[in-house]
Backbone as a chain_set.jsonl record, in Angstrom:
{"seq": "XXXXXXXXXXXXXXXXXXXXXXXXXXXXXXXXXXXXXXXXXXXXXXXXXXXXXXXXXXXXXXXXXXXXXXXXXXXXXXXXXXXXXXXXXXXXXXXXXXXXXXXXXXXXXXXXXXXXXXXXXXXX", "coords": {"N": [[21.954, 2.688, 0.476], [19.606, 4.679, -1.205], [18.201, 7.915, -1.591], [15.239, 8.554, -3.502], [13.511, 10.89, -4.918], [11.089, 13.47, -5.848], [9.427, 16.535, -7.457], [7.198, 15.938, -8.443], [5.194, 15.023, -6.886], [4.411, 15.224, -3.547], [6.049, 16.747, -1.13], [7.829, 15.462, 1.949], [6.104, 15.171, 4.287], [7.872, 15.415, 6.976], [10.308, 14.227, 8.933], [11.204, 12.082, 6.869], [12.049, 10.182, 3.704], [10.534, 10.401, 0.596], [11.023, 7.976, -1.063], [13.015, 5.033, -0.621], [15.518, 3.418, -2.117], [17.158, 0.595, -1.626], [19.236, -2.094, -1.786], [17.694, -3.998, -4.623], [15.151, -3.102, -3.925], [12.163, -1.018, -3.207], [11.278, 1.226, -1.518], [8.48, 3.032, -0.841], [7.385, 5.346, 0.61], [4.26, 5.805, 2.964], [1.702, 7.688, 1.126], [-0.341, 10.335, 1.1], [-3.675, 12.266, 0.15], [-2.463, 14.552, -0.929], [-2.288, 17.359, -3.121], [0.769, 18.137, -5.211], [1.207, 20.264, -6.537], [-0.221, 22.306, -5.187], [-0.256, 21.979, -2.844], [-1.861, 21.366, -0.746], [-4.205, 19.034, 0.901], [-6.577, 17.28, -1.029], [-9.868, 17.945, -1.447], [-12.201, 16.577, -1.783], [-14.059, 13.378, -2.589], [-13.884, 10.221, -1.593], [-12.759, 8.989, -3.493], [-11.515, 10.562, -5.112], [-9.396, 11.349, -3.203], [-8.344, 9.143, -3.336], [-7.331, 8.324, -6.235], [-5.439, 11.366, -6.355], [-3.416, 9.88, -4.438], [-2.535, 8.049, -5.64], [-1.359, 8.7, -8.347], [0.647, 9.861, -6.864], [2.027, 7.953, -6.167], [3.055, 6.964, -8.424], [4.319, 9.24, -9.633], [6.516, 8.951, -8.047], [7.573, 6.448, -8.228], [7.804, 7.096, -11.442], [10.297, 8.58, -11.059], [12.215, 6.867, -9.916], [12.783, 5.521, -12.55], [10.683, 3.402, -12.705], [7.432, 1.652, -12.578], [4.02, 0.456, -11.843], [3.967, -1.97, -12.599], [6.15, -2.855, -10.949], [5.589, -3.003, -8.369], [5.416, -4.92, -5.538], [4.268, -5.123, -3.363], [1.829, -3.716, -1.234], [0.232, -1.182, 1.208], [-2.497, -0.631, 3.197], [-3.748, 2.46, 4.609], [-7.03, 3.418, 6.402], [-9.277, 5.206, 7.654], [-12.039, 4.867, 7.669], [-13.281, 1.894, 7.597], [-15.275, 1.247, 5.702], [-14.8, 2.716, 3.45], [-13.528, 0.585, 1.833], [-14.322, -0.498, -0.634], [-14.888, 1.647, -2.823], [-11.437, 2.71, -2.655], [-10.938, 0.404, -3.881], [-11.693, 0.615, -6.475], [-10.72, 2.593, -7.195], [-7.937, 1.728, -7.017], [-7.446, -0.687, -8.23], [-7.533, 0.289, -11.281], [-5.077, 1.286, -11.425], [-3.508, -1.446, -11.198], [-3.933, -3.78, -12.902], [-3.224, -6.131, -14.154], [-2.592, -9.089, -12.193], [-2.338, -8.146, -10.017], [-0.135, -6.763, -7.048], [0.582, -8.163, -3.673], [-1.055, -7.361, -0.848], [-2.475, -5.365, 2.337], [-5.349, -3.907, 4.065], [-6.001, -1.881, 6.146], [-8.196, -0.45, 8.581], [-7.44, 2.633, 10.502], [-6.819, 5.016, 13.599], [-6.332, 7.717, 12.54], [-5.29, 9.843, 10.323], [-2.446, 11.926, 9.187], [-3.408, 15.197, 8.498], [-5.321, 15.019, 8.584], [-6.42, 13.325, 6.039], [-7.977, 10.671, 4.813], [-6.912, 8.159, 3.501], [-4.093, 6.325, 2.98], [-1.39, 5.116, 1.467], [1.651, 2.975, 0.794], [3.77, 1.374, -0.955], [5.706, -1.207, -1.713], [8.366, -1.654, -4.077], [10.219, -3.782, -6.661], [13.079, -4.153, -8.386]], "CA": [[20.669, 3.374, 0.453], [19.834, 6.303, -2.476], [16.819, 8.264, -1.423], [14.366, 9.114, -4.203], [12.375, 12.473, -4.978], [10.711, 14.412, -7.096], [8.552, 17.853, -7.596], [5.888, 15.59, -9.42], [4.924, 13.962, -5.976], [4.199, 15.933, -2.283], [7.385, 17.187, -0.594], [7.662, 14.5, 3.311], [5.609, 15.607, 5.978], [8.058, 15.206, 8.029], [11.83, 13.731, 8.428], [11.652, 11.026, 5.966], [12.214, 10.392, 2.3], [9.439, 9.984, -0.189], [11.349, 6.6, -1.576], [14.48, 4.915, -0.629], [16.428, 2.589, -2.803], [17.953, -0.314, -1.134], [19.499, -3.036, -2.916], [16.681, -3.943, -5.282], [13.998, -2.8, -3.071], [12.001, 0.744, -3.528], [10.389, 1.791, -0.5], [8.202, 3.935, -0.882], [6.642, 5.928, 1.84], [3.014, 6.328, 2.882], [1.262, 8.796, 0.74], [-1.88, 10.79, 1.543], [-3.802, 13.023, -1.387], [-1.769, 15.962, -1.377], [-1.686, 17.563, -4.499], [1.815, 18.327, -5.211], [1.544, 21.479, -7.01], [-0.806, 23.54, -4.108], [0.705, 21.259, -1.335], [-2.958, 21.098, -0.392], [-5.193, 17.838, 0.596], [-7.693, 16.752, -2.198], [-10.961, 18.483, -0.957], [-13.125, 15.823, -2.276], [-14.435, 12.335, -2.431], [-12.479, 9.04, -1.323], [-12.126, 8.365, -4.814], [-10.531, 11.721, -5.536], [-7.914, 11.477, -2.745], [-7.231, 7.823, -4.113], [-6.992, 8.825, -7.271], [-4.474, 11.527, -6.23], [-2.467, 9.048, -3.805], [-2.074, 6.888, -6.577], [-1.081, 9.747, -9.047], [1.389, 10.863, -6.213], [2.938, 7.298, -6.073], [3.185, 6.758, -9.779], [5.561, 10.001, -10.271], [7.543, 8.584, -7.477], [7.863, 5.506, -8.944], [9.065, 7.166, -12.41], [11.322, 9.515, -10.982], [13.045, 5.635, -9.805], [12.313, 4.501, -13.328], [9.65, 1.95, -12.169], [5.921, 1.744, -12.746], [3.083, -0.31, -11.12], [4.012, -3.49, -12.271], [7.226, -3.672, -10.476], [5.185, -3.2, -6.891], [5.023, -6.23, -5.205], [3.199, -4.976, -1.854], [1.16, -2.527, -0.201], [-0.715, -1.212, 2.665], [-3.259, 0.858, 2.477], [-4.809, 2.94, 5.953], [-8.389, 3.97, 6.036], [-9.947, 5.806, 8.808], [-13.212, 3.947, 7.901], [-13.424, 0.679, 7.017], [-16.226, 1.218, 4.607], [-14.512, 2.672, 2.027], [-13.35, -0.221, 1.066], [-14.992, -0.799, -1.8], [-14.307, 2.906, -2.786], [-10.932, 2.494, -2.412], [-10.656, -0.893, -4.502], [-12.255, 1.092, -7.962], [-9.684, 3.404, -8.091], [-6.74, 1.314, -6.795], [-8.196, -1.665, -9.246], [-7.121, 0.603, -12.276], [-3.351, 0.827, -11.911], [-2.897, -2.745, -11.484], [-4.797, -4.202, -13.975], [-2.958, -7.634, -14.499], [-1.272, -9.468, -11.28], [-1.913, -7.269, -8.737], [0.746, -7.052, -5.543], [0.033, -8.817, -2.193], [-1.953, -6.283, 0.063], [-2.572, -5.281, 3.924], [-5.769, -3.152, 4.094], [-6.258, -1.57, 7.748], [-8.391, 0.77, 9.457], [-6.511, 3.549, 11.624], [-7.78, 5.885, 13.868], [-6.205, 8.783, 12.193], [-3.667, 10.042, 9.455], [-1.82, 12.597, 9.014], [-3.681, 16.422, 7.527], [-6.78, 14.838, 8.255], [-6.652, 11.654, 5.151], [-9.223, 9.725, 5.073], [-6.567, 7.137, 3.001], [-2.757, 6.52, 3.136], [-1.13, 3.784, 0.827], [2.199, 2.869, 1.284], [4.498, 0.37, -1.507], [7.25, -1.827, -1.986], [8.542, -2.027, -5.261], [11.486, -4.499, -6.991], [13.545, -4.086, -9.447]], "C": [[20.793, 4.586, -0.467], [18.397, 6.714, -2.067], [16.094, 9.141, -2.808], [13.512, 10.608, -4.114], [12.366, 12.991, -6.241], [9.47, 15.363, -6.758], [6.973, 17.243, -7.881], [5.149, 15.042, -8.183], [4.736, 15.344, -4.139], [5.753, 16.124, -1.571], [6.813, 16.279, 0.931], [6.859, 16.094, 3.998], [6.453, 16.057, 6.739], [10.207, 14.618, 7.973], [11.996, 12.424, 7.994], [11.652, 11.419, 4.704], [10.558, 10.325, 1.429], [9.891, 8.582, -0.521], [12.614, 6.556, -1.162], [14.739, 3.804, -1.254], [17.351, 1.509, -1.979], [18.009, -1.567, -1.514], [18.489, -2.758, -4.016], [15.513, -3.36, -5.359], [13.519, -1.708, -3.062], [11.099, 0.46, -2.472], [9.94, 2.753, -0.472], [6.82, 4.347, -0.323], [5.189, 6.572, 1.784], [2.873, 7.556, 2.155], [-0.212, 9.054, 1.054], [-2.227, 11.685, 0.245], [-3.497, 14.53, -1.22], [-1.325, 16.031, -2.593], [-0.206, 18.517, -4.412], [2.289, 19.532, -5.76], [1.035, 22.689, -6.22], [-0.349, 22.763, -2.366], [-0.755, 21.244, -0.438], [-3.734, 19.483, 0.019], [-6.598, 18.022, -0.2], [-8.662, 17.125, -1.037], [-11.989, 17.568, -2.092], [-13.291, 14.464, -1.514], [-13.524, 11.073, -1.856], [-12.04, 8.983, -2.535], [-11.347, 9.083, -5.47], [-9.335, 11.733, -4.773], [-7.408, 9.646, -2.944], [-6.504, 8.345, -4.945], [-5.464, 9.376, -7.293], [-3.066, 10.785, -5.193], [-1.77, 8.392, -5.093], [-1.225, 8.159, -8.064], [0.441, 10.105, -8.55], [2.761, 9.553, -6.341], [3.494, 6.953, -7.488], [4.335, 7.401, -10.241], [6.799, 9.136, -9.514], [8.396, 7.288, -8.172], [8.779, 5.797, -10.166], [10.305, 7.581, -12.077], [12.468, 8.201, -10.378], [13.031, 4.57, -10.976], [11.987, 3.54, -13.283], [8.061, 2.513, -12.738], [5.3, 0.98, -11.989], [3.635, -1.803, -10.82], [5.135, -3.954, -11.66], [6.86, -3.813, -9.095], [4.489, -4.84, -6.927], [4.307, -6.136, -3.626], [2.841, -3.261, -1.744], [0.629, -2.385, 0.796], [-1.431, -0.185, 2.216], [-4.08, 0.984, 4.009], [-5.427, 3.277, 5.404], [-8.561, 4.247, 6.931], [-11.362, 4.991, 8.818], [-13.24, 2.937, 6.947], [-14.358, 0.461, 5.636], [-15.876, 1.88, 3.521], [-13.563, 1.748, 1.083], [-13.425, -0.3, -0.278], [-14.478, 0.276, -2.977], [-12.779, 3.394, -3.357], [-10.219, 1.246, -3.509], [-11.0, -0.465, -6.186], [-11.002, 1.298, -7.765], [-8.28, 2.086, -7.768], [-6.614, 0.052, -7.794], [-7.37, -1.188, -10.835], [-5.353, 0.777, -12.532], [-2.95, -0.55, -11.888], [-4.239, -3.409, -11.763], [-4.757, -5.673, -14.715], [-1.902, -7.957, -12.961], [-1.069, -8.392, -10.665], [-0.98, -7.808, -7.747], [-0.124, -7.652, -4.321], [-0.559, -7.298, -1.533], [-2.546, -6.693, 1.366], [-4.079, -3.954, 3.54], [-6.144, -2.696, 5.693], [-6.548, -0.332, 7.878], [-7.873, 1.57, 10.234], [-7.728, 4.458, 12.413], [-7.784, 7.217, 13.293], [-5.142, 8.489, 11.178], [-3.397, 11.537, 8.839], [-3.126, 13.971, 8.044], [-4.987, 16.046, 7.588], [-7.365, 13.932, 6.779], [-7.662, 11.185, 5.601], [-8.043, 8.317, 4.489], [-4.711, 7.609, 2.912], [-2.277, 4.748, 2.523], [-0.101, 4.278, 0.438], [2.688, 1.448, 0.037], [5.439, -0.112, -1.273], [7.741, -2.245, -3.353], [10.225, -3.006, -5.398], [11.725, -4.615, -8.307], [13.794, -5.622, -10.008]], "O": [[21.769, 5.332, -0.53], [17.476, 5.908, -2.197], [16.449, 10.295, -3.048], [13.025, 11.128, -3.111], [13.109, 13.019, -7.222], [8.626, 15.038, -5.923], [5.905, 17.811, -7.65], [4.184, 14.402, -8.6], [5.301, 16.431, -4.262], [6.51, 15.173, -1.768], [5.606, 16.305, 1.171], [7.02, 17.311, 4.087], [6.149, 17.081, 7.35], [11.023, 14.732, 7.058], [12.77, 11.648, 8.554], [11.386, 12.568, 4.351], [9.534, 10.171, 2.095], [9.005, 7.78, -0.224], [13.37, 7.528, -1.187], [13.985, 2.919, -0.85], [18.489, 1.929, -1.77], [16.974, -2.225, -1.614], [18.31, -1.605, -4.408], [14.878, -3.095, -6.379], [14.428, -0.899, -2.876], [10.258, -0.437, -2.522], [10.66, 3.686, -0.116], [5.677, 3.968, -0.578], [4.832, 7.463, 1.013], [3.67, 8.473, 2.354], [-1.079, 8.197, 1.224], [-1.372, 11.887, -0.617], [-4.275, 15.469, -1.388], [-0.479, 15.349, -3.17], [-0.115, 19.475, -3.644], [3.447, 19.925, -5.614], [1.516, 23.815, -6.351], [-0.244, 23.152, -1.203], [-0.558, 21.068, 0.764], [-3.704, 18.737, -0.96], [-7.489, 18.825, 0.077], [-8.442, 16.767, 0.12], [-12.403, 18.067, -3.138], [-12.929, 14.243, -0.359], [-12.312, 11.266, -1.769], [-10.82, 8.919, -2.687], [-10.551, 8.637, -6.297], [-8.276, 12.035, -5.323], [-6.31, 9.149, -2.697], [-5.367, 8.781, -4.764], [-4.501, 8.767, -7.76], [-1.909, 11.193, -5.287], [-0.564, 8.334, -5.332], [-0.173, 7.66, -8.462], [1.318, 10.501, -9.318], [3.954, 9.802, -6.516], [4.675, 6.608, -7.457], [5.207, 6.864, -10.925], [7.795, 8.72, -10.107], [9.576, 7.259, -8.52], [9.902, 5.318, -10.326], [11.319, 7.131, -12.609], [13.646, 8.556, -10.382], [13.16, 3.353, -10.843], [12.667, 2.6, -13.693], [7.774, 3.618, -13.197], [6.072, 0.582, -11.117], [3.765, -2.502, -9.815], [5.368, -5.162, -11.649], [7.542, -4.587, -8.422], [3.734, -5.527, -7.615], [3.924, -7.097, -2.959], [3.355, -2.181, -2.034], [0.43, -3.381, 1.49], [-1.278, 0.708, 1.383], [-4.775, 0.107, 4.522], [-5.248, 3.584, 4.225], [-7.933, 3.496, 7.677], [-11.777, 4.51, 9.873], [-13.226, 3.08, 5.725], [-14.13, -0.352, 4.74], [-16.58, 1.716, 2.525], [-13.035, 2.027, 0.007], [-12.432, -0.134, -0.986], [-13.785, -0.112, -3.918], [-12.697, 4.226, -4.26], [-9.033, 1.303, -3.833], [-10.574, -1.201, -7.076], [-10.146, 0.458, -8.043], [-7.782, 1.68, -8.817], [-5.455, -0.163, -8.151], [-6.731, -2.017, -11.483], [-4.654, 0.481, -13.502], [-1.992, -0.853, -12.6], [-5.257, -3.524, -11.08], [-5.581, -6.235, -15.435], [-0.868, -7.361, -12.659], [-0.033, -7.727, -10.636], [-0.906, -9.016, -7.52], [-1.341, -7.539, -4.176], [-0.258, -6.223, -2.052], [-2.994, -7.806, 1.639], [-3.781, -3.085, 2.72], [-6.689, -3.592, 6.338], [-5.868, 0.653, 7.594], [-7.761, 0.875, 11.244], [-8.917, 4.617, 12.135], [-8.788, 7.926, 13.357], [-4.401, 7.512, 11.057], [-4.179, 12.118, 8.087], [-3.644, 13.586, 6.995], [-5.823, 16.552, 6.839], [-8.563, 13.895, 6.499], [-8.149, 11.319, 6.724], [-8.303, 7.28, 5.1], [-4.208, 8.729, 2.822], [-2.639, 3.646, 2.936], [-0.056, 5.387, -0.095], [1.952, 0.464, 0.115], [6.234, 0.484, -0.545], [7.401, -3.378, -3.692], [11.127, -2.97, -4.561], [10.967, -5.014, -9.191], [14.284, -5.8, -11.123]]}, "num_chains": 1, "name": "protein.A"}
């Protein structure tokens, strides 16, 4: 196991890693839209704390020299089901050819008050 991090990405919640490395496998841990430079949650729209989720997993990703296309799953919580749609713009634009398999599920809550929390598996 090699655990991943970087500055470019939200420092854990909590006592886990942001990404861990095992064999091939990049796990890399729910993110919510905390911007990483005011350690704040995105005070906006769904599409703004996508946006920054996806922003947040992206550094993570480089800082394991990877990008999009090596994720082969996700999950993605929602507090309400209806932003679906919402949800599917922005996440639509990083994978752009041969999207990953996907879990989408309502929660009742997440973490700082999220409205969205998406969650990869990448392979080398």
């Amino acid at each position: 196991m090699k655990v991943i991090s970087t500055n470019n990405a939200p420092k854990a919640l909590g006592p886990y890693s942001q990404a861990v490395w095992s064999g091939n496998n990049l796990y890399v841990s729910g993110q919510i839209g905390i911007n990483p430079e005011t350690g704040a949650l995105v005070d906006g729209s769904i599409a703004e704390e996508t946006t920054q989720i996806m922003n947040n997993i992206e550094a993570i990703l480089e800082a394991a020299r990877l990008n999009f296309t090596f994720v082969v799953k996700t999950t993605i919580y929602v507090t309400d089901i209806q932003y679906f749609d919402a949800v599917n713009a922005v996440y639509g634009q990083y994978f752009k050819t041969e999207p990953p398999a996907r879990s989408f599920v309502q929660v009742a809550a997440l973490p700082k008050g999220a409205h969205v929390e998406i969650e990869v598996l990448a392979i080398r």
